[in-house]
C-alpha positions as CSV (number, residue, x, y, z in Angstrom):
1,X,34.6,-58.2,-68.8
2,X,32.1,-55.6,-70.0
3,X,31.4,-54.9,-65.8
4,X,34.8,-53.8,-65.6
5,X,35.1,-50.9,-68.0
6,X,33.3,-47.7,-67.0
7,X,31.9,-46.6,-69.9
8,X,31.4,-42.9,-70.8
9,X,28.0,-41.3,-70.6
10,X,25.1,-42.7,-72.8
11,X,27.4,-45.9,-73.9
12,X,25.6,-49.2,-73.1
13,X,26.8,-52.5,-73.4
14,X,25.0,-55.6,-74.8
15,X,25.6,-59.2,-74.9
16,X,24.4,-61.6,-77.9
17,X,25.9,-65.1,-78.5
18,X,28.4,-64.7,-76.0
19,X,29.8,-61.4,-77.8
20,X,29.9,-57.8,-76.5
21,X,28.8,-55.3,-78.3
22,X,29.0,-51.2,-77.2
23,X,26.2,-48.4,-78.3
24,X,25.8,-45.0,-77.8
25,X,22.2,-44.7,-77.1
26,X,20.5,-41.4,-75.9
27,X,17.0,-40.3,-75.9
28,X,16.1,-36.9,-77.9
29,X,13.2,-34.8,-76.0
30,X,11.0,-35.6,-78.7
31,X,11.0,-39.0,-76.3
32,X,12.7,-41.2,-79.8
33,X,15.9,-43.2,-79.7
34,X,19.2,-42.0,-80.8
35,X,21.4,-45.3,-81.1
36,X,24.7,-45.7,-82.6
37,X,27.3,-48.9,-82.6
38,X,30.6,-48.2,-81.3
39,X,34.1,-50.3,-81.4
40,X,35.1,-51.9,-78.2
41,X,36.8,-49.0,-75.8
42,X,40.0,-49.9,-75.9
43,X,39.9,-50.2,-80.0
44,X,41.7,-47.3,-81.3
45,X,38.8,-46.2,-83.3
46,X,36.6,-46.1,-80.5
47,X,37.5,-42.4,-78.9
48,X,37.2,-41.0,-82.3
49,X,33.7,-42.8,-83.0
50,X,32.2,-41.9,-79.6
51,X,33.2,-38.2,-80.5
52,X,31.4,-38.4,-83.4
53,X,27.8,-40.0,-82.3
54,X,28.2,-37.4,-79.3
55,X,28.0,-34.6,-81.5
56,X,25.4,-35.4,-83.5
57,X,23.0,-35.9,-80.7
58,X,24.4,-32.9,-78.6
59,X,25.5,-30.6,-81.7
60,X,29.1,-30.6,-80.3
61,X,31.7,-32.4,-79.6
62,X,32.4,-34.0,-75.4
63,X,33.2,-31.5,-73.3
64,X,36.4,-32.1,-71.3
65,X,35.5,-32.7,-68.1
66,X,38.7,-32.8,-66.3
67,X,38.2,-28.9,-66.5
68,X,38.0,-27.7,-62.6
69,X,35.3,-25.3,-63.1
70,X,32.7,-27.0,-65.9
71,X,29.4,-28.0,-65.3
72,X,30.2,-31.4,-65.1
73,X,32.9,-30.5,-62.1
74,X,29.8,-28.0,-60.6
75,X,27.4,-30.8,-60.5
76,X,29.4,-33.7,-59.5
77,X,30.6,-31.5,-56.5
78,X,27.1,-30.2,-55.4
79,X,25.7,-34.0,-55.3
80,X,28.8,-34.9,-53.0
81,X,27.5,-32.0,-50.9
82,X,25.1,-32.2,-47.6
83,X,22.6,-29.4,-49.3
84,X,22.0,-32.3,-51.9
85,X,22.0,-35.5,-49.8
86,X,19.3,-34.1,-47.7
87,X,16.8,-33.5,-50.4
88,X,14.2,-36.0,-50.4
89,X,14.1,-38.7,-53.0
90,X,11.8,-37.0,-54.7
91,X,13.5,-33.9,-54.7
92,X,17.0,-35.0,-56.1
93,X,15.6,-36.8,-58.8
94,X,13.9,-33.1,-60.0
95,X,17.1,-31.8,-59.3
96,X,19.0,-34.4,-61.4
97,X,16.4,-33.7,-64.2
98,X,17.6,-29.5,-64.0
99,X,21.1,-30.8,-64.4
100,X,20.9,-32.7,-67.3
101,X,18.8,-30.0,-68.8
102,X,21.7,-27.9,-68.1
103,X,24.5,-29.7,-69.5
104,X,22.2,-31.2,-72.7
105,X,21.6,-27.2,-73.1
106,X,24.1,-25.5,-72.2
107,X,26.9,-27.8,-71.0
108,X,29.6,-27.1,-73.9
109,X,30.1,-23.8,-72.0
110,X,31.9,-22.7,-68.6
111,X,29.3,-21.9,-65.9
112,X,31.1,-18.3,-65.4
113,X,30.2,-17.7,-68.9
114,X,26.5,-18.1,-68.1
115,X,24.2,-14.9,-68.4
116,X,20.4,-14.4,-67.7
117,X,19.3,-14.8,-71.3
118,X,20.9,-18.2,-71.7
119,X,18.6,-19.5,-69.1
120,X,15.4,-17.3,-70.1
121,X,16.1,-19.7,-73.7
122,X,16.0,-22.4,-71.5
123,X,12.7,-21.7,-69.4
124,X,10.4,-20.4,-72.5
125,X,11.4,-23.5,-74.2
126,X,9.4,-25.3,-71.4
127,X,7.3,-22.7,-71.0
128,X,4.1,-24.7,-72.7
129,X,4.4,-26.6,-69.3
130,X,4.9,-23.6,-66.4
131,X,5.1,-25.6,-63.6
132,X,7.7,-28.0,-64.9
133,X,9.8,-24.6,-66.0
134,X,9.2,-23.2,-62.9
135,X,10.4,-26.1,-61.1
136,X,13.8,-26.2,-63.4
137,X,14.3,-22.8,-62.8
138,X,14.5,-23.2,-59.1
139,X,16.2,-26.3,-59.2
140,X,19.0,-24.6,-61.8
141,X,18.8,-21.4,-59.4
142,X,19.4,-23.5,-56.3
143,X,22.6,-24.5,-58.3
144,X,24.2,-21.7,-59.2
145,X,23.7,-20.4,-55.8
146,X,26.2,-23.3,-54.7
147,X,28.7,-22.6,-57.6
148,X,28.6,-18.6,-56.4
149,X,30.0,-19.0,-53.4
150,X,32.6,-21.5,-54.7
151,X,34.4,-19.8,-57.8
152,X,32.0,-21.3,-60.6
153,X,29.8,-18.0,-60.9
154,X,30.1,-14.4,-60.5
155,X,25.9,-14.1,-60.2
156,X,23.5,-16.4,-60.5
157,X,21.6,-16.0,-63.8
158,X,18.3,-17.3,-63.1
159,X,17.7,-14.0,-61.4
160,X,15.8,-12.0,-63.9
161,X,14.5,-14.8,-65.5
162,X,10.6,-13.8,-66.4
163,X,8.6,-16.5,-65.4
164,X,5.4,-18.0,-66.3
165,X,2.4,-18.0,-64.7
166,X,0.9,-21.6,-63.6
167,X,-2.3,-20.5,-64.0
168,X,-4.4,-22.0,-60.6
169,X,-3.3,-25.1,-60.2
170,X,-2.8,-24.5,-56.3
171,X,-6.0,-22.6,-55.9
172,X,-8.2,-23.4,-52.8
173,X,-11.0,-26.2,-53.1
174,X,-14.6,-24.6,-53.2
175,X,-16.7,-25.4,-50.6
176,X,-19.1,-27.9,-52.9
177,X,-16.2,-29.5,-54.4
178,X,-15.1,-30.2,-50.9
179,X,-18.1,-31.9,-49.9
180,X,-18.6,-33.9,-52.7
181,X,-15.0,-35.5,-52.5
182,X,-15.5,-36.4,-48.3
183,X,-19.2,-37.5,-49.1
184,X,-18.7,-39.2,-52.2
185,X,-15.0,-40.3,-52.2
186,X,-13.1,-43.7,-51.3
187,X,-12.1,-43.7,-47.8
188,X,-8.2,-44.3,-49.1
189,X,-8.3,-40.8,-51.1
190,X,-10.5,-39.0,-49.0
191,X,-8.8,-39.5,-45.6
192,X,-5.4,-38.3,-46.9
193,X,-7.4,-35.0,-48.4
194,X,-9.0,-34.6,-44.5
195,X,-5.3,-34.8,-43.3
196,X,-4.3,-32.1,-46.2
197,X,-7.0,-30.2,-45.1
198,X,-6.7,-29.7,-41.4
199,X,-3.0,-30.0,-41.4
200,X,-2.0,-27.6,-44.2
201,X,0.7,-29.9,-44.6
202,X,2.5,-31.3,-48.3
203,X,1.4,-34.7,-49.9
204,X,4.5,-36.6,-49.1
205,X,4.1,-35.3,-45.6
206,X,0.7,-36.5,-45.0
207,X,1.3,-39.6,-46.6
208,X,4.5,-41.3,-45.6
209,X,5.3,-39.4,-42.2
210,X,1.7,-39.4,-40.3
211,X,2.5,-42.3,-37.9
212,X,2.0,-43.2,-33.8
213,X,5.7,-42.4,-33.7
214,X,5.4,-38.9,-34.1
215,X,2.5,-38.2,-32.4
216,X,2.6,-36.6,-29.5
217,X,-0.1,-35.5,-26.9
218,X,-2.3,-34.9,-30.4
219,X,0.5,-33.0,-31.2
220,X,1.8,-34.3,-34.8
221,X,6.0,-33.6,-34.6
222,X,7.1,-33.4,-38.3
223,X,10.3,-32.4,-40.1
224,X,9.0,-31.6,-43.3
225,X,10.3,-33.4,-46.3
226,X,10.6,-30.3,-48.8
227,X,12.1,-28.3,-46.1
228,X,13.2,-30.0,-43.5
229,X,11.7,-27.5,-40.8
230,X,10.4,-29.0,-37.9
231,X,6.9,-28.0,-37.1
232,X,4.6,-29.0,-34.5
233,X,1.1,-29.5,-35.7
234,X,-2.1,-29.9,-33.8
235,X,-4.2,-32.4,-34.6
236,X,-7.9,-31.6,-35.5
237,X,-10.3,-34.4,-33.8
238,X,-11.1,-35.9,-37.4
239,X,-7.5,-36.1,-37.9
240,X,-7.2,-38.2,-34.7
241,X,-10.1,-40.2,-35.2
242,X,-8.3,-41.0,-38.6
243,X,-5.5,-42.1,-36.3
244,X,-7.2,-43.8,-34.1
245,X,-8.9,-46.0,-36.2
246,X,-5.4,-47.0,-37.8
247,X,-4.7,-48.3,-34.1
248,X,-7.6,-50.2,-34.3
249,X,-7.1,-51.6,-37.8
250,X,-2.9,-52.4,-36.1
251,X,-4.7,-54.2,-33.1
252,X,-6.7,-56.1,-35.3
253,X,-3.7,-57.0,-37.1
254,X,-1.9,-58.0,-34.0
255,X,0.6,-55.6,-35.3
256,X,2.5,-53.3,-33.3
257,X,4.9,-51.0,-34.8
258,X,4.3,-46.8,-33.9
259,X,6.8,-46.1,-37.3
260,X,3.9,-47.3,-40.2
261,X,1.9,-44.6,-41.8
262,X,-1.8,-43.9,-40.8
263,X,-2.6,-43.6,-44.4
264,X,-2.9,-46.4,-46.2
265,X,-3.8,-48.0,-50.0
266,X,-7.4,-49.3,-50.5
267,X,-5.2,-52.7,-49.7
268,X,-4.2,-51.2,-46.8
269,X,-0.7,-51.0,-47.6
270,X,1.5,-47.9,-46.6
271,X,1.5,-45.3,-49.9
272,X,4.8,-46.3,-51.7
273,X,4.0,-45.0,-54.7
274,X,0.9,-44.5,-56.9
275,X,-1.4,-42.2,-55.3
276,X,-1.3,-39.5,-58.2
277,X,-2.7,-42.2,-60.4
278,X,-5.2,-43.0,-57.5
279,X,-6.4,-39.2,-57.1
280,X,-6.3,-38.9,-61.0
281,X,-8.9,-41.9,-61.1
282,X,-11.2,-40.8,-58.2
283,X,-11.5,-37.4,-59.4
284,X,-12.4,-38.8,-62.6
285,X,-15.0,-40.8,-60.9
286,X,-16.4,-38.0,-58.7
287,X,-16.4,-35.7,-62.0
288,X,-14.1,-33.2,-60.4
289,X,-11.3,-33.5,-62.9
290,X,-12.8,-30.9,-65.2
291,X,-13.7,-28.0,-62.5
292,X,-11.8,-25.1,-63.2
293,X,-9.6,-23.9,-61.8
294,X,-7.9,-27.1,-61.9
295,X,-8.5,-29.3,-58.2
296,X,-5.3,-30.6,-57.0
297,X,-4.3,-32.5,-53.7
298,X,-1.7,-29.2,-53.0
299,X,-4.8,-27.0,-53.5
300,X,-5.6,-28.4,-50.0
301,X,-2.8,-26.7,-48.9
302,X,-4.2,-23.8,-50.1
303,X,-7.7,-24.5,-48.8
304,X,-5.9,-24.8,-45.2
305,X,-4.2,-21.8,-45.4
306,X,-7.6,-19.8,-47.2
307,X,-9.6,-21.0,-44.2
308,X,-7.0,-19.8,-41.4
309,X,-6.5,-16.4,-43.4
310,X,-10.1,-15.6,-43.4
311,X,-10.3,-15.6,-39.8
312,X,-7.4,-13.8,-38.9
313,X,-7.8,-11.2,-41.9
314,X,-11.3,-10.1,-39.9
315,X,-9.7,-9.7,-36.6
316,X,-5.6,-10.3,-37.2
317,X,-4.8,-8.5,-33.6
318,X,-6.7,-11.0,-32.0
319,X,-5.8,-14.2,-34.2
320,X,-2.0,-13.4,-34.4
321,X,-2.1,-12.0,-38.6
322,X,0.0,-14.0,-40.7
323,X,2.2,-15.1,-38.2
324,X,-0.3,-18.1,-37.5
325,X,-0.3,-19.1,-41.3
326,X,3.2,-18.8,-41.1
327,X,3.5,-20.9,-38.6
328,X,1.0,-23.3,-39.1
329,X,2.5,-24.0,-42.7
330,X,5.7,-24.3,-41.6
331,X,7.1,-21.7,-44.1
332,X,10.6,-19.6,-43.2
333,X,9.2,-17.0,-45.0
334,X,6.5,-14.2,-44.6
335,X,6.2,-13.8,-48.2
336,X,5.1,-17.1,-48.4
337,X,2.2,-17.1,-46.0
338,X,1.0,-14.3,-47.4
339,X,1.3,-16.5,-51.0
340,X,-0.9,-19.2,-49.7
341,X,-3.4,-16.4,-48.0
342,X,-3.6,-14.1,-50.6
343,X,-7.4,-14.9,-51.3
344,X,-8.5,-15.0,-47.9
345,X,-7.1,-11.6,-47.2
346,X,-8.2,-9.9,-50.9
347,X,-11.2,-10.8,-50.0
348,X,-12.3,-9.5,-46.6
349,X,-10.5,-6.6,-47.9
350,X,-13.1,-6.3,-50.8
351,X,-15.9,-7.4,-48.2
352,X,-14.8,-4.3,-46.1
353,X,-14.5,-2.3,-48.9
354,X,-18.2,-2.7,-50.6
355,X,-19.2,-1.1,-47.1
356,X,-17.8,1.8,-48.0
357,X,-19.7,2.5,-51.0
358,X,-22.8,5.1,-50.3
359,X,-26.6,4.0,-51.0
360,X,-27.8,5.0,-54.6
361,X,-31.2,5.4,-55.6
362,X,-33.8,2.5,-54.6
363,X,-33.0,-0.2,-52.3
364,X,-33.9,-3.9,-53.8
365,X,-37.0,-4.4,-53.3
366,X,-38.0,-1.2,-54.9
367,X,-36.3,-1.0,-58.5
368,X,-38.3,-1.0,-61.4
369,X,-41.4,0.0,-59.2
370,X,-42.6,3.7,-60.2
C-alpha cells in the first residue's frame, strides 16, 4: 500500500512486523539526522504534523508549490527542459545539488524577489570551499538565466556576486613533477595523464570517450561532455601508441568492439567510476600530493594549454595566437583560452621585457672583484 502514496519531500516509509510506519527524515549540513514520526497520510493529523517537522528543519513552514512562478515550479520546469537533459550525468547531479541549496536557502521566497545579496549570503557561506561555491554559483546562475527569459526573473542575481579565488588548483604541472608521474607512475594513471597532456582535453573526456569508434585518420572526433562542442583532435604519436596497444590488448582478448574506451582500470576494465580515488592514492605514492600549488588531473589541461601558449606567445603571427588554444581546447570563448594561457603568455612577456632593462655596473663574473 505504502508504494501507492506519493509521499511529500523528505517523508520515508518503513515497514516493521508487517506495519507501516511514516518519518520525516532530512539531513542538516552539519551531515546529522533530522528524523521525526508522522501519522499515516491520510490521518487527519498528518498535514498538520508534517507542517510542523518541516519547519523545524527549514525554519518555515512548506512552501505552496502549486504557485506558477516558485522555485519549485522554476526547477521542475528547467529539468523537463533540453538545456538540462543534455548535461552529463555528472553535470545534473551538481546541478541538482545548486537547486536544493536554493530552495533549503532561499526557497520560502518567489524567485522575482531574488536580489544579488541573497545569493552573495549564499556563496560566502561556502566560501571555505571556493571551488564548490564557485561551482554553485554557476550552476544557480545557469538557472536563473532559464527563469529570465521565462517570467520567473527580471535579472539574474548571481551577477555581481564577488567570488572567491580557488587558489591554483588548475595550475600547470612543472616539468619535474611531470617526469616523475610518467617515469614512476602505474601504467593505468599515467596513460590517462599522457592523454590529458597531449590532448588538452577534460577527465571525463579522456576517460570514457577515447575509443576505435571515434578515431579517425589519427584524428580523435569528440563531442565534449561539459560542452557538447565537437572538436577534432589530433592525436600525438604517444597517444596512438596508447591506442594501439589497446587493439592489441582487444585482439588478445578475441574482443572486437571499436565503442570500449582505450583507458582502462589496472583490471583492465573501462573507468566507471573511481579514478579520483585512484589518482588520490598514486599521488600519494609518488609523493606529489603535497607539491604546491596543488597537482591535479585538470592541471593537465592547463599544462596542454601552457605548452601551446608558449610557442605561439614567441611568434603568434606565425603559430595562429590564441586562436590555436582556442581551438585546440575546444572553448567558445576567447576569454577562455586566454584563461588557460595566461602563464605562458605572462611570461614570454616578462622574458621579453628583462631585455629591455640596460646593463648596470659589472657583469657576473666581475662583482665583488676590486
Amino acid at each position: 500500500m505504502a508504494a501507492d502514496i506519493r509521499l511529500d519531500k523528505h517523508v520515508q516509509a518503513k515497514i516493521a512486523r508487517g506495519r507501516t510506519y511514516y518519518y520525516f527524515r532530512a539531513v542538516r549540513q552539519d551531515r546529522t539526522e533530522f528524523r521525526r514520526r508522522l501519522p499515516h497520510p491520510f490521518d487527519d493529523g498528518y498535514r498538520a504534523a508534517y507542517s510542523a517537522a518541516f519547519a523545524e528543519f527549514y525554519g518555515h513552514p512548506p512552501i505552496d508549490f502549486s504557485d506558477p512562478f516558485s522555485f519549485e515550479a522554476l526547477i521542475n520546469r528547467h529539468r523537463q527542459h533540453r538545456k538540462y537533459k543534455d548535461l552529463s550525468k555528472p553535470s545534473r547531479l551538481l546541478r541538482d545539488l545548486a537547486c536544493d541549496l536554493i530552495l533549503s536557502e532561499i526557497g520560502q521566497f518567489p524567485p522575482m524577489a531574488i536580489r544579488p545579496i541573497h545569493v552573495q549570503a549564499i556563496y560566502d557561506k561556502l566560501s571555505d570551499r571556493p571551488a564548490t561555491a564557485n561551482r554553485r554559483l554557476d550552476d544557480m546562475s545557469a538557472l536563473f538565466a532559464f527563469g529570465l527569459t521565462r517570467g520567473f526573473v527580471d535579472r539574474n542575481p548571481c551577477q555581481g556576486v564577488e567570488r572567491v579565488q580557488g587558489g591554483n588548483s588548475y595550475e600547470p604541472w612543472p616539468l619535474w613533477a611531470l617526469e616523475r608521474l610518467v617515469t614512476e607512475g602505474q601504467p593505468h594513471i599515467v596513460k590517462p595523464a599522457l592523454v590529458a597532456i597531449y590532448t588538452g582535453q577534460r577527465r571525463g573526456d579522456c576517460l570514457t570517450k577515447l575509443c576505435e569508434a571515434q578515431i579517425v585518420d589519427g584524428v580523435w572526433m569528440l563531442r565534449q561532455g561539459k560542452t557538447k562542442n565537437d572538436v577534432p583532435v589530433p592525436l600525438h604519436p604517444i597517444v596512438l601508441a596508447i591506442v594501439e596497444e589497446h587493439r592489441k590488448w582487444m585482439r588478445s582478448q578475441n574482443k572486437i568492439d571499436p565503442t570500449v574506451p582505450v583507458l582502462r582500470t589496472s583490471r583492465n576494465k573501462p573507468w566507471s567510476g573511481g579514478f579520483g580515488a585512484s589518482w588520490a592514492k598514486e599521488m600519494m605514492r609518488l609523493k606529489l600530493h603535497a607539491v604546491e600549488p596543488s597537482l591535479t588531473f585538470h592541471g593537465l589541461r592547463t599544462t596542454n594549454a601552457t605548452l601551446i601558449a608558449s610557442a605561439v606567445a614567441k611568434s603568434p603571427d606565425l603559430y595562429g595566437g590564441i586562436e590555436r588554444v582556442k581551438a585546440m581546447l575546444g572553448h567558445l570563448s576567447k576569454r577562455m583560452a586566454e584563461h588557460y594561457a595566461r602563464h605562458a603568455i605572462a611570461e614570454q612577456i616578462n622574458t621579453d621585457s628583462v631585455l629591455l632593462l640596460p646593463d648596470f655596473g659589472k657583469h657576473a663574473g666581475e662583482i665583488g672583484k676590486h
